[in-house]
C-alpha positions as CSV (number, residue, x, y, z in Angstrom):
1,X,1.7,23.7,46.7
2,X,4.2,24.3,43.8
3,X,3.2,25.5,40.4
4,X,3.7,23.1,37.6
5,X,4.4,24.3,33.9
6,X,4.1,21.7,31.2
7,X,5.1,21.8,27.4
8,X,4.4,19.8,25.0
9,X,5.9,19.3,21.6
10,X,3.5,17.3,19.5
11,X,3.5,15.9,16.2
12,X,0.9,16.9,13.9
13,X,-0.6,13.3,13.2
14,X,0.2,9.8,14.5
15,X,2.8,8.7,16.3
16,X,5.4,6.9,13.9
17,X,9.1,7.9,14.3
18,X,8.7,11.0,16.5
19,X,8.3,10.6,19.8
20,X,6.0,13.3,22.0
21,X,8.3,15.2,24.4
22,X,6.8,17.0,27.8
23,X,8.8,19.3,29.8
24,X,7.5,19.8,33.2
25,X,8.5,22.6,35.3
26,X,8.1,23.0,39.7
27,X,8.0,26.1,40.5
28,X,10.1,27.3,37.4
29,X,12.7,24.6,38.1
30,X,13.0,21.8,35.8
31,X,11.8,18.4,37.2
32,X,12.4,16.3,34.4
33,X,11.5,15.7,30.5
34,X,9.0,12.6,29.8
35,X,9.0,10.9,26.0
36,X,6.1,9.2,24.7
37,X,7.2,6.9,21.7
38,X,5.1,4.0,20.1
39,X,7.7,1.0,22.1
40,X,8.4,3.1,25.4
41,X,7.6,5.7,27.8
42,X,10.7,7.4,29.0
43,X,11.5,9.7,32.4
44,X,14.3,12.3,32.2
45,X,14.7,13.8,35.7
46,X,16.0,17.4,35.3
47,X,20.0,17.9,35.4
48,X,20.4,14.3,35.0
49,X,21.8,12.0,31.9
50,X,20.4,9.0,32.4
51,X,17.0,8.5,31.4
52,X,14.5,5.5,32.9
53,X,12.9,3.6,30.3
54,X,9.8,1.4,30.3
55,X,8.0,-0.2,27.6
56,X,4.2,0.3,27.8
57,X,3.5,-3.1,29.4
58,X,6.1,-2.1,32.4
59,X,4.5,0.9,32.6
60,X,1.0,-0.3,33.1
61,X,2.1,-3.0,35.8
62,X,3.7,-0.3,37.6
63,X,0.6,2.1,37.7
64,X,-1.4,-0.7,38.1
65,X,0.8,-1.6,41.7
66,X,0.5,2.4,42.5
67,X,-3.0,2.1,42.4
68,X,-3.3,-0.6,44.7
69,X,-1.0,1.2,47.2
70,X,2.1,-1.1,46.6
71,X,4.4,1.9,45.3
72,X,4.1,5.5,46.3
């Protein structure tokens, strides 16, 4: 099972035009950077440019279908 380290950079009050940024770590290696905002949530994988973006809604249909089983 591989170790996971998470850091989290987080504004002092609520969220208004900062967005929360999480760096998660496998095993010391960097698996990707997710940013919480107030419109999206976004998915950085580590070493990559792009970035996958969903706004709340999307996000909540999708771990909506995960929990039923549709998408691992």
């Amino acid at each position: 099972m591989p170790k996971h380290d998470i850091e989290a950079a987080l504004p002092a009050h609520r969220i208004l035009n900062t967005d929360v940024q999480i760096v998660v770590k496998s095993d010391g290696r960097l698996l990707g950077e997710l940013r919480v905002s107030k419109g999206t949530i976004d998915w950085r994988p580590g070493r990559h440019q792009y970035t996958v973006r969903l706004s709340w809604e999307k996000f909540a249909r999708l771990m909506e279908r995960v929990h039923d089983g549709e998408v691992r």
